[in-house]
C-alpha positions in Angstrom: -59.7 91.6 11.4 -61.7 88.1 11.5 -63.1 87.6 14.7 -61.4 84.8 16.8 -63.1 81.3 16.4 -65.1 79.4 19.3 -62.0 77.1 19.9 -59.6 79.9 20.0 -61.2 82.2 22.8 -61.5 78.6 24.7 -58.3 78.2 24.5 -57.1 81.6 25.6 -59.6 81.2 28.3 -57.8 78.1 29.8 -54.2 79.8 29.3 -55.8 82.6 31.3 -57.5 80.6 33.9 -54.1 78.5 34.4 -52.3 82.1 34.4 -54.1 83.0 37.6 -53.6 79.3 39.2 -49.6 79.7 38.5 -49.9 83.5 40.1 -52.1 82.3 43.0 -50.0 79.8 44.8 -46.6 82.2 43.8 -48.1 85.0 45.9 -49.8 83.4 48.6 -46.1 81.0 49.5 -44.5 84.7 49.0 -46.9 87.1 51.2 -49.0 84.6 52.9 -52.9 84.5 51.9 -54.2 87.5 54.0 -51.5 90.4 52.2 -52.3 88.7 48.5 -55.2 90.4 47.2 -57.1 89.2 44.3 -55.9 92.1 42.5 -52.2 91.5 43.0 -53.1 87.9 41.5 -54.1 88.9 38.6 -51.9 92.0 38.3 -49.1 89.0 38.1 -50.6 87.0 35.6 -51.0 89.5 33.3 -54.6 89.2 33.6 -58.0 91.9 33.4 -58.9 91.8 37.3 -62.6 91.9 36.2 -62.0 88.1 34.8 -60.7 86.5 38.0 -64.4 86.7 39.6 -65.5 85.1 36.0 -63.0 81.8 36.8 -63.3 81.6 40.5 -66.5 82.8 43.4 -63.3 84.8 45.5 -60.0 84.1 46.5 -60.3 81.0 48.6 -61.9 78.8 46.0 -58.9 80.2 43.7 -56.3 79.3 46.1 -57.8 75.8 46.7 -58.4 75.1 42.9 -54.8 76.8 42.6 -53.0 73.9 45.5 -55.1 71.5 44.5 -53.3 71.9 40.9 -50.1 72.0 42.3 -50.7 68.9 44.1 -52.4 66.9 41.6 -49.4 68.1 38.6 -46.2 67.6 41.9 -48.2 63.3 42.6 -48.5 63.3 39.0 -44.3 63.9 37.8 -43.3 62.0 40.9 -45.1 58.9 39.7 -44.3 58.8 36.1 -40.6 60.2 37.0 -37.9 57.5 36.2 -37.3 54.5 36.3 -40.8 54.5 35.7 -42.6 51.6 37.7 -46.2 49.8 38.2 -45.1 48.0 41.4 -48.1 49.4 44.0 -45.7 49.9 46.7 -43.4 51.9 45.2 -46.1 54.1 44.1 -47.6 54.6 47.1 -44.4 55.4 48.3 -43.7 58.2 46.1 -47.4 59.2 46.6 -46.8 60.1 50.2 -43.3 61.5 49.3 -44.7 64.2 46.6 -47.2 65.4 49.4 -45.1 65.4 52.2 -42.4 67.2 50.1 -44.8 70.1 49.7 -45.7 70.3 52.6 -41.5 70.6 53.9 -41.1 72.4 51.2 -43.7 75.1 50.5 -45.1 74.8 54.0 -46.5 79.0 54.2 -48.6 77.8 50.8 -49.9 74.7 52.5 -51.0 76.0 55.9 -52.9 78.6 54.6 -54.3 76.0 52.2 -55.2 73.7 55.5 -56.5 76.5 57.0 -59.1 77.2 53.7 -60.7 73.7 54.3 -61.8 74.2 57.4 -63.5 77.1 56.4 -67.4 76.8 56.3 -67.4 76.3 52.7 -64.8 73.1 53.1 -63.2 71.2 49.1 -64.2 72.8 46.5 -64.7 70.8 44.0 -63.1 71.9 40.9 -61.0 70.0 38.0 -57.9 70.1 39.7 -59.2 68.4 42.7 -60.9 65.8 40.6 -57.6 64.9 39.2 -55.6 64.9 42.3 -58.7 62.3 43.4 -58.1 60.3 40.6 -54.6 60.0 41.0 -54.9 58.9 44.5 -57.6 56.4 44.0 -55.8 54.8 41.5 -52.4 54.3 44.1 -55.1 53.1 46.2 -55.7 50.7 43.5 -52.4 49.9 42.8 -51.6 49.3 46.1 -53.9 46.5 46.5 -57.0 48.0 47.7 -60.4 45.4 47.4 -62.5 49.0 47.8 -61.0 51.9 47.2 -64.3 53.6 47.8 -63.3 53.2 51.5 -59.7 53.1 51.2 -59.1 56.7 49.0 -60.7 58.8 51.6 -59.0 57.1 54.3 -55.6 58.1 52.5 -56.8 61.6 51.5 -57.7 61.8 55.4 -54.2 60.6 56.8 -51.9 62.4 54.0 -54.4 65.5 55.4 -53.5 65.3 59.1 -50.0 64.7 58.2 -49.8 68.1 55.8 -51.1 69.6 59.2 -49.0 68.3 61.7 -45.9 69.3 59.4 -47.4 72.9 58.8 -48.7 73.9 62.4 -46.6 76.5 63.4 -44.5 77.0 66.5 -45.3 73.0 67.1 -44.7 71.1 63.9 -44.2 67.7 63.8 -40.7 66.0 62.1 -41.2 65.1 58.2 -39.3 61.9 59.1 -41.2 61.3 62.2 -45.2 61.2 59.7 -43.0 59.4 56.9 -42.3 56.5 59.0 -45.5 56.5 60.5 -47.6 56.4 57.0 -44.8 53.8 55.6 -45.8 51.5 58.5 -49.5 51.6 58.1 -48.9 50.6 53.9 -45.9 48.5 55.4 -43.6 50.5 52.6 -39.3 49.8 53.3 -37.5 52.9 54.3 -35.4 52.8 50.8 -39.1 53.6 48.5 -40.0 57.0 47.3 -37.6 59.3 47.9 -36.4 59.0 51.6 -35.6 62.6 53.3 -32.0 61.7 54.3 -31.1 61.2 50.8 -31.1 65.0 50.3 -33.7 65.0 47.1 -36.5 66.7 47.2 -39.6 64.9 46.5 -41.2 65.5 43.1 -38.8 67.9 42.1 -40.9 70.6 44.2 -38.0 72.1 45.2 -37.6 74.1 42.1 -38.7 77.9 42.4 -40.4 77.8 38.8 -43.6 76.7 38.6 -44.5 76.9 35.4 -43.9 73.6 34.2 -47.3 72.7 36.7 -49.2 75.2 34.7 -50.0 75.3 31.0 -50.0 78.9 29.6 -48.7 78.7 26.7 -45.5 80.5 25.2 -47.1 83.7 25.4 -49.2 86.5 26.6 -51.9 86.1 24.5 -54.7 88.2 24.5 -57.5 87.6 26.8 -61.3 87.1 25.6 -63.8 88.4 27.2 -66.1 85.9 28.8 -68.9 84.5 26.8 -72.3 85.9 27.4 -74.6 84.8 29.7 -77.3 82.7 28.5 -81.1 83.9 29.8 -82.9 81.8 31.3 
C-alpha cells in the first residue's frame, strides 16, 4: 500500500480535530465539564486519546475552541438563513438572537464555558474564535459602526454579560428581559431577529444534532498520526 499523500493526512487531521470539537461540547451540555474526561471525548469521536493532547494543551482550551465553534457556525446560519438580508439592523438583530438562543437553549454548555474564561488562562485564541470575531466585527460594521475597533469588543463585552446573567444558576436573568435591553442600546424593533414569543428558536440551535456545525466528513476515516516534530 502507497503511503497517504501530505494533503490527505491534513485532511484527516482536520476531520479528526473537528471530530473532537463535535464530541466536546456533546458531552460537556450532557455531564457538565467536571464528569467529561478527556478520555470520554475522544472515546466518542472515535478518536486515539493520545491525539487529543496533539490538537489541544488540556480540556479547557478544547472546550473553549469547541464553544467558540459552536458559536461562530450557530451567528454564522442565523445570518445567512432566509430571506437573506444586508440591512445592519436586522443583522445585528439576529446576531444577538443566535447568542442569546444558546445561551436559553444549551445553558449547562455555556456556563461552564463562562466559567473557563475567567480562568487564569482567559480566550484562547484559536481559529474558531477568530471566526466568531470576524463575524461580529463585521455586524459591527454593518450596523453602522465609524470604529469597530472600539465598537466589536464593546459588543463581545455586553453579548458576554448577557450569556452570564442568562446562565447564573439559581438567579438567572429573563432571556426577554437582556433581549430588550441590548435591542434598546442598537435601537433594534421588537419584530427583528427572531423574537422569543414567536416560539422559534434562534439559529436553529434547538436541534439535538450538531453535526451540521462540524465538518467530519461522511466517515470514520482513519486517523494519521501526527507529523514529526521538527528539531530545532
Amino acid at each position: 500500500m502507497s503511503p497517504r499523500s501530505a494533503s490527505v493526512n491534513e485532511e484527516l487531521r482536520r476531520r479528526s480535530r473537528e471530530r473532537l470539537l463535535q464530541a466536546a461540547v456533546e458531552m460537556v451540555a450532557e455531564r457538565g465539564y467536571e464528569a467529561t474526561t478527556l478520555g470520554d471525548i475522544a472515546d466518542r469521536a472515535g478518536s486515539a486519546r493520545g491525539l487529543v493532547s496533539y490538537y489541544f494543551p488540556g480540556k479547557r482550551q478544547l472546550l473553549q475552541s469547541a464553544v467558540h465553534r459552536l458559536m461562530h457556525r450557530t451567528l454564522e446560519e442565523a445570518l445567512e438563513r432566509e430571506p437573506r438580508t444586508q440591512d445592519g439592523r436586522e443583522r445585528m438583530a439576529r446576531a444577538i438572537d443566535a447568542i442569546l438562543g444558546l445561551a436559553r437553549e444549551r445553558p449547562v454548555l455555556m456556563r461552564q464555558h463562562m466559567a473557563g474564561l475567567l480562568q487564569a488562562e482567559g480566550f484562547v485564541q484559536c481559529p474558531e474564535q477568530q471566526r466568531l470575531a470576524e463575524l461580529l466585527r463585521d455586524t459591527v460594521g454593518r450596523h453602522g459602526s465609524a470604529d469597530t475597533e472600539t465598537d466589536y469588543p464593546m459588543l463581545r463585552s455586553l453579548l458576554m454579560g448577557a450569556v452570564y446573567a442568562a446562565v447564573l444558576p439559581n438567579v438567572p436573568m429573563p432571556i426577554t428581559t437582556l433581549r430588550a435591553e441590548l435591542f434598546n442600546r442598537y435601537r433594534l424593533d421588537w419584530e427583528m431577529g427572531v423574537p422569543p414569543d414567536t416560539g422559534e428558536a434562534s439559529g436553529g440551535t434547538h436541534q439535538k444534532d450538531l453535526s451540521r456545525f462540524f465538518a467530519t466528513g461522511d466517515g470514520p476515516d482513519d486517523e494519521p498520526a501526527p507529523p514529526p516534530a521538527q528539531s530545532k
